[in-house]
N, C-alpha and C positions, 0 to 999 in steps of 0.2 A: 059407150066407150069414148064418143068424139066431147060428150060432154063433159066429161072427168077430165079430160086434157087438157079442155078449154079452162076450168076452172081451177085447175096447178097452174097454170100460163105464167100468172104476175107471180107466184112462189118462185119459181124457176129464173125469173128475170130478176128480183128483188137479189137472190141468192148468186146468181154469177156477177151481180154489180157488186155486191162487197167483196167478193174473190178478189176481180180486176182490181177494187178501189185499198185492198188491206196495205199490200205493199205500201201503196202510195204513202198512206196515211201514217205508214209504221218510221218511215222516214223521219218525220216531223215530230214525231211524240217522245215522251219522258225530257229525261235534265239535257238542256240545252237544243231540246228542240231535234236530237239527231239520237234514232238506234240503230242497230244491226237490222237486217233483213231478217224476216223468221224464215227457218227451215224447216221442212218439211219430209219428212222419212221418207226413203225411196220405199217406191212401192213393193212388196215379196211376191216375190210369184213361185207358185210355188205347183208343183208337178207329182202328183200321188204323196209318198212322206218326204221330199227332199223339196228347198225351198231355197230359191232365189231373190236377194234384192243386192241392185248394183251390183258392186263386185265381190262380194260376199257371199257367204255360200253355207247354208245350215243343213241341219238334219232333222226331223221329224219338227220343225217348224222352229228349233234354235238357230238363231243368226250368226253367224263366225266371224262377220265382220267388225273391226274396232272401232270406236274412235277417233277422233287424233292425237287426245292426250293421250290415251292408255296406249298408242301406237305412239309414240314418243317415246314414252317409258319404257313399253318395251324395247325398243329399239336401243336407248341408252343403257339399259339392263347389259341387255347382247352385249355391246362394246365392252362395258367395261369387265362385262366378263372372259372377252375375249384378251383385254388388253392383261387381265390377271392372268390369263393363261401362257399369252407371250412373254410374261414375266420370270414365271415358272418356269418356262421353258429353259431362257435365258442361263437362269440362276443352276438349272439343274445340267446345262451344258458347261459353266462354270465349274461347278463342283467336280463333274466329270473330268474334265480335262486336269483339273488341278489333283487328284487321283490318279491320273496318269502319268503327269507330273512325280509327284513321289514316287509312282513306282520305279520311273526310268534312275530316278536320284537311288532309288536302293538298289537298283541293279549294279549302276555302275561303283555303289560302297561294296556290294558283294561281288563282284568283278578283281576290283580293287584287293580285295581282304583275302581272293583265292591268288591273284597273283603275287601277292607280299606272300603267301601263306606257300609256293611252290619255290619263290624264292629263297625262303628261307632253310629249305630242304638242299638248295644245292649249294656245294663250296665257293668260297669267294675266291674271283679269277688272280688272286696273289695267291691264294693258299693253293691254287691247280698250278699257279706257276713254280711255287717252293715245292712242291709235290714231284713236280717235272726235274727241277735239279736236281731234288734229291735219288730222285730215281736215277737219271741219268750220271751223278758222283759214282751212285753203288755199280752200274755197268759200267761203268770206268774204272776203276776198283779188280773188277772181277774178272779179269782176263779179257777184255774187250776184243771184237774182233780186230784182226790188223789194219784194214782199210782206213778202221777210225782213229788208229793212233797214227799211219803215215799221215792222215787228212790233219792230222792234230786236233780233234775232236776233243779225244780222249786224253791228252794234253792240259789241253784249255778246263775242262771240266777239272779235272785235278787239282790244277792252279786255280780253280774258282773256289774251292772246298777248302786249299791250304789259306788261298786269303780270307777266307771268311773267319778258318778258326785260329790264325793269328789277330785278326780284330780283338776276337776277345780272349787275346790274350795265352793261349795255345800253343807251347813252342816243341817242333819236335826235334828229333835225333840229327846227329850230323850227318847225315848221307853225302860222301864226298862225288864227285865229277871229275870224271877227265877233261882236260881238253879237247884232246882232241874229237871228244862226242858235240861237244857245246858248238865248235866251227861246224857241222852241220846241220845245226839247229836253226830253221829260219824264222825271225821273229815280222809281228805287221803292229801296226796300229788297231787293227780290227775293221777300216773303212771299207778295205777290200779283204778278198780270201785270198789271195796270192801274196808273195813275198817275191825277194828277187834273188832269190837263192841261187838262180842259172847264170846271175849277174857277179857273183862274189869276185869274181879274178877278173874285175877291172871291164867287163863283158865279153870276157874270151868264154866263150863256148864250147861246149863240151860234149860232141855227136854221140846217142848211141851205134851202134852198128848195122841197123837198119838204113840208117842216114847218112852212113860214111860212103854208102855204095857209090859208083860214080853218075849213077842215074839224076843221083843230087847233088851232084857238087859246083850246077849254077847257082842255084840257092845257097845250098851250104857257102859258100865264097861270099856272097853278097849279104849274108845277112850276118856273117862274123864282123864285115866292116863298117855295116850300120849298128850293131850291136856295142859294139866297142864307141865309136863315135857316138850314139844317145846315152852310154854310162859316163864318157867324157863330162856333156855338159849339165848330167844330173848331178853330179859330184857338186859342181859349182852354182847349180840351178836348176830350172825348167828348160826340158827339151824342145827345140824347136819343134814349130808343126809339120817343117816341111822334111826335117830327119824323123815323126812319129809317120808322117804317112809312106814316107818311104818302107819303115820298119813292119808297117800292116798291108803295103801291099806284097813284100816279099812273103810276109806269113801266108796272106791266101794264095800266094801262088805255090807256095811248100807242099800247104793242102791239095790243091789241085794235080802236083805232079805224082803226090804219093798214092791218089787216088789212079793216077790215070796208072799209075805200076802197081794197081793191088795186085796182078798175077803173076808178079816177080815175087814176090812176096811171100812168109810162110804167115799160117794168122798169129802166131807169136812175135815176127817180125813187124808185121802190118801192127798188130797195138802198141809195142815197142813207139813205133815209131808215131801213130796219132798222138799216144799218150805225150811225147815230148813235145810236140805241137802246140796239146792243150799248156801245159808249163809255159812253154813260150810264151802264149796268149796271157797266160795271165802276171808274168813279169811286165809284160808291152801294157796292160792294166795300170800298172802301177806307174812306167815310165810315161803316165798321161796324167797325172796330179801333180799340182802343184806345189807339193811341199815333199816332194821326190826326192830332194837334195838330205832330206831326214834318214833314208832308207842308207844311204850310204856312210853317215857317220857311223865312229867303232864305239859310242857310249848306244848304238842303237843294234847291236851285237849280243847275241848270247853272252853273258859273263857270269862268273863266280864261280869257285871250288866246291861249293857245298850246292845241296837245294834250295835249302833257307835263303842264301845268297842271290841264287838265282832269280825267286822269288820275289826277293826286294827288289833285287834292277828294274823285273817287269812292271812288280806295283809301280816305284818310281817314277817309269817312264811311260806307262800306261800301254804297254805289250800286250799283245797275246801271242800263240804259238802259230806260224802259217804251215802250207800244209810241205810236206817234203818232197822231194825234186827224187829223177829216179836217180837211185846207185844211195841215196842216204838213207834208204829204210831202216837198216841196223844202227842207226844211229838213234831214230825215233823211238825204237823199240828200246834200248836201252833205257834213255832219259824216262821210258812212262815206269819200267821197272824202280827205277831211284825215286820217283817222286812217288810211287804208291807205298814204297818202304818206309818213306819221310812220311806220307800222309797216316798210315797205320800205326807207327811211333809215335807220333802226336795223339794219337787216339788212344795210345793204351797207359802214356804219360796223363794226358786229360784223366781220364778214368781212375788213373791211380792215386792221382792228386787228390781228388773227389772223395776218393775210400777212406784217406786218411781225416 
């Protein structure tokens, strides 16, 4: 055995001298005198069927591990397959949103199309307002209650039917007037709902019976001589401020005493008497504008013999009816009797005109 060794000896030395010397000499060889290093396979090691070299890892003696190129490659593969996918992605979250897009676009045309389309079912607020006059002429017309013809509701609705169908043209029957109905007729401009009807005799006043008592006759006394003194310089102008504030504190204090004697009082008495309060109040309305001095001219007076007549003053001067003062109700009640006479002779002249 020792002899066999001895004689491999110079094999074995001959053999790791070219090992050590390869390198060297691999350096220096081919074009230009300079190659690469050679490489040499890591060694496998390998463990019943499973096999190990370096950091690779095989199965039944196949190696898993790559290259560098084929590890390049795939690794560039990866990318750009991932960078396709972020693409896609991209593209399909585009598409997405621009789908949600039109839908929100046809919601709000079908939004749109139900709204125009519920629109189109209800009437136009002209036609609910000519619906509303018209309604309101025919209850004016038809016996209305009283309230509305002292308030002149029922009045003014009438005169808004006679002027309409004189515009076109529409002429009715002579329904004559007395006088003496027309002098308690109170007419307004329509700014305010009061008239100065309590004002007509110069601002002498005119107590009910409630108010004669002598519970009131500080008030009553002081406000006949502010009353009369603010009709003074309405006549010729605007009332001063300091004869209007005189004139509203006497009013609340009228209020205050009549309250403080409601149990003097019977309840027919008691509204007798608030109701003329309220009148007051709103004469004192009127005697605080400034174009007050209008309310007292006699071209701004009930006038004419007929309806028709009457009629025109108002168009003319652009009137309507105010509401009446207590003690002139039968005056009110007349005048709506002559104008519904006038308005239904117009209506049956219309109509007949038509037939022929």
């Amino acid at each position: 055995m020792s002899f066999s060794l001895i004689r491999l000896t110079p094999f074995f030395v001959v053999l790791a001298t070219g090992f050590v010397s390869l390198p060297a000499r691999a350096q220096f060889s081919g074009v230009g005198g300079l190659t690469a290093p050679v490489r040499f396979p890591s060694p496998v090691l390998r463990y019943g069927g499973y096999g190990y070299r370096g950091y690779g890892y095989g199965y039944g003696g196949y190696n898993l591990m790559q290259n560098p190129y084929a590890g390049y490659l795939n690794g560039a593969a990866n990318l750009t397959t991932a960078n396709a996918q972020y693409q896609l992605t991209i593209q399909q979250a585009k598409q997405a949103q621009e789908v949600a897009r039109r839908s929100a676009l046809q919601t709000r045309r079908d939004t749109l199309a139900e709204r125009q389309y519920e629109l189109s079912l209800m009437p136009d607020p002209e036609k609910i307002r000519q619906d509303q006059m018209t309604r309101a002429l025919q209850r004016s017309r038809n016996n209305p209650p009283p309230t509305e013809i002292w308030s002149g509701k029922a009045l003014n609705d009438l005169l808004r039917g006679i002027q309409t169908a004189q515009t076109r043209g529409t002429v009715g029957p002579d329904v004559p007037l007395a006088p003496d109905v027309l002098k308690h007729i109170n007419l307004t401009t329509g700014t305010t709902y009061g008239g100065t009807g309590l004002l007509k005799d110069g601002g002498k006043l005119s107590w009910p019976y409630a108010l004669r008592q002598s519970m009131f006759d500080t008030e009553r006394t002081t406000l006949n001589e502010q009353m009369r003194q603010a009709v003074k310089q309405a006549q010729s102008g605007e009332v001063s401020v300091e004869v209007l504030n005189d004139v509203g504190a006497s009013l609340k204090q009228l209020g205050t005493t009549i309250d403080a004697h409601v149990a003097d009082l019977t309840p027919s008495q008691y509204i007798q008497a608030t109701r003329y309060v309220r009148e007051l109040k709103e004469s004192y309305k009127v005697l605080q504008q400034n174009d007050v001095a209008k309310y007292f001219r006699p071209e701004r007076t009930a006038q004419g013999s007929t309806v028709a007549e009457l009629v025109r003053q108002m168009t003319q001067q652009g009137l309507r009816f105010g509401p009446a003062v207590s003690g002139e109700e039968t005056y009110y009640t007349s005048l709506h009797q002559s104008m519904v006479d006038y308005d239904m002779g117009a209506t049956q002249l219309n109509t007949a005109a038509l037939g022929r």
